[in-house]
C-alpha positions in Angstrom: 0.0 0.0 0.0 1.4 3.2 -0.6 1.3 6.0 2.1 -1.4 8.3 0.9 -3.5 4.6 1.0 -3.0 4.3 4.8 -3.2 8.1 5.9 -7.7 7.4 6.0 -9.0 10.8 6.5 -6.1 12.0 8.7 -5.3 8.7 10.3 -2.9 6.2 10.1 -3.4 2.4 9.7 -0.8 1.2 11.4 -2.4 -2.4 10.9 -1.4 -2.2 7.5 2.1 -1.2 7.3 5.2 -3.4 6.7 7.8 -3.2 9.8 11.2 -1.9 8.6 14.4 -2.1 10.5 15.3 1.5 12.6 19.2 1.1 13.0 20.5 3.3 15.0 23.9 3.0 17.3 22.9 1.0 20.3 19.0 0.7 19.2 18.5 -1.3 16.4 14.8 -2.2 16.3 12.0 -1.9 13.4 9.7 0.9 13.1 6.2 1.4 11.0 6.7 5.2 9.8 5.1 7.7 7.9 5.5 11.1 6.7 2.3 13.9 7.0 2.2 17.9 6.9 5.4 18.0 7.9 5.5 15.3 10.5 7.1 12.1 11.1 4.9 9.7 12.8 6.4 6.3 13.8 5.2 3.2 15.9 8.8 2.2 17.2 9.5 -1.0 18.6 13.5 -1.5 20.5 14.6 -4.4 22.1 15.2 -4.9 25.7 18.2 -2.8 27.2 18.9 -0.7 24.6 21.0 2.0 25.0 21.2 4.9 21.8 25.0 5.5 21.9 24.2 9.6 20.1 23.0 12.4 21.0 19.8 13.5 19.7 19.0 17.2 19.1 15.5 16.7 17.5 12.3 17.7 19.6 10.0 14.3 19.5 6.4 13.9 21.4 5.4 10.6 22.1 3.3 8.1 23.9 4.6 4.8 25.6 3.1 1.5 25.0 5.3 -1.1 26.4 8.0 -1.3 28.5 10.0 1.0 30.2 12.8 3.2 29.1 15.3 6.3 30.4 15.3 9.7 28.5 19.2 10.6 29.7 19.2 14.1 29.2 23.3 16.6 29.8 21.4 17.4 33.6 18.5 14.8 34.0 16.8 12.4 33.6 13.3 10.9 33.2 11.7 7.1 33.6 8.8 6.1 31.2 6.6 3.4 31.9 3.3 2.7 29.5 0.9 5.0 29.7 3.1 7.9 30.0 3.2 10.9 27.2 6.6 12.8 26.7 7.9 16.3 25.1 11.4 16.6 24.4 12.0 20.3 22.9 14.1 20.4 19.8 18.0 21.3 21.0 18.0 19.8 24.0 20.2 17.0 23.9 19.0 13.6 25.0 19.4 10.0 24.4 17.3 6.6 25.7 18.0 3.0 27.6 15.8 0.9 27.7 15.2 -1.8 30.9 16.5 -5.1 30.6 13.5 -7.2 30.8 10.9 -7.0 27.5 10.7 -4.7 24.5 9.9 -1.0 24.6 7.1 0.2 22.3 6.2 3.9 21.9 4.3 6.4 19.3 6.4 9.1 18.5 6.2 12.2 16.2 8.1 14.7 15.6 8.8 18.0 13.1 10.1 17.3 9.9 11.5 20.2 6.7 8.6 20.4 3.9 
């Protein structure tokens, strides 16, 4: 199916998508992602204890399904479990672990150029 196929009327049927592989250092995983008025929306899905080795500078909002995970941040830090939202503002640096024990599995969008 092609994207404008599973965007229905402003949502996303993320029933229908093909997982791809999300590689990045220290959280490989797979991902179902699309791209709409200038957002990226993604269903993510890392494995347990990951730990993304960079530092991200890009602002995301998200949801957590499963599992638990770490936003590190330079001064802070902050646990998610499932059910919790989260707003990281772009340029502040940050970076995730995930627990050791199952799977972490969150929504996320964020802004991307036109």
């Amino acid at each position: 199916m092609t994207t404008s196929e599973l965007l229905l009327n402003g949502g996303i049927d993320f029933e229908q998508m093909e997982w791809t592989t999300w590689d990045k250092p220290g959280a490989v995983g797979r991902v179902k992602m699309c791209f709409t008025q200038n957002k990226r929306v993604r269903l993510l899905e890392l494995p347990p204890g990951f730990n993304e080795e960079n530092w991200c500078l890009r602002g995301h909002a998200g949801y957590v399904l499963q599992g638990e995970f770490t936003i590190v941040y330079k001064d802070r830090s902050v646990a998610c479990k499932p059910g919790m939202g989260f707003v990281i503002p772009d340029g502040d640096p940050h970076r995730s672990q995930g627990k050791n024990d199952e799977p972490t599995v969150v929504f996320v969008i964020d802004e991307v150029l036109a």
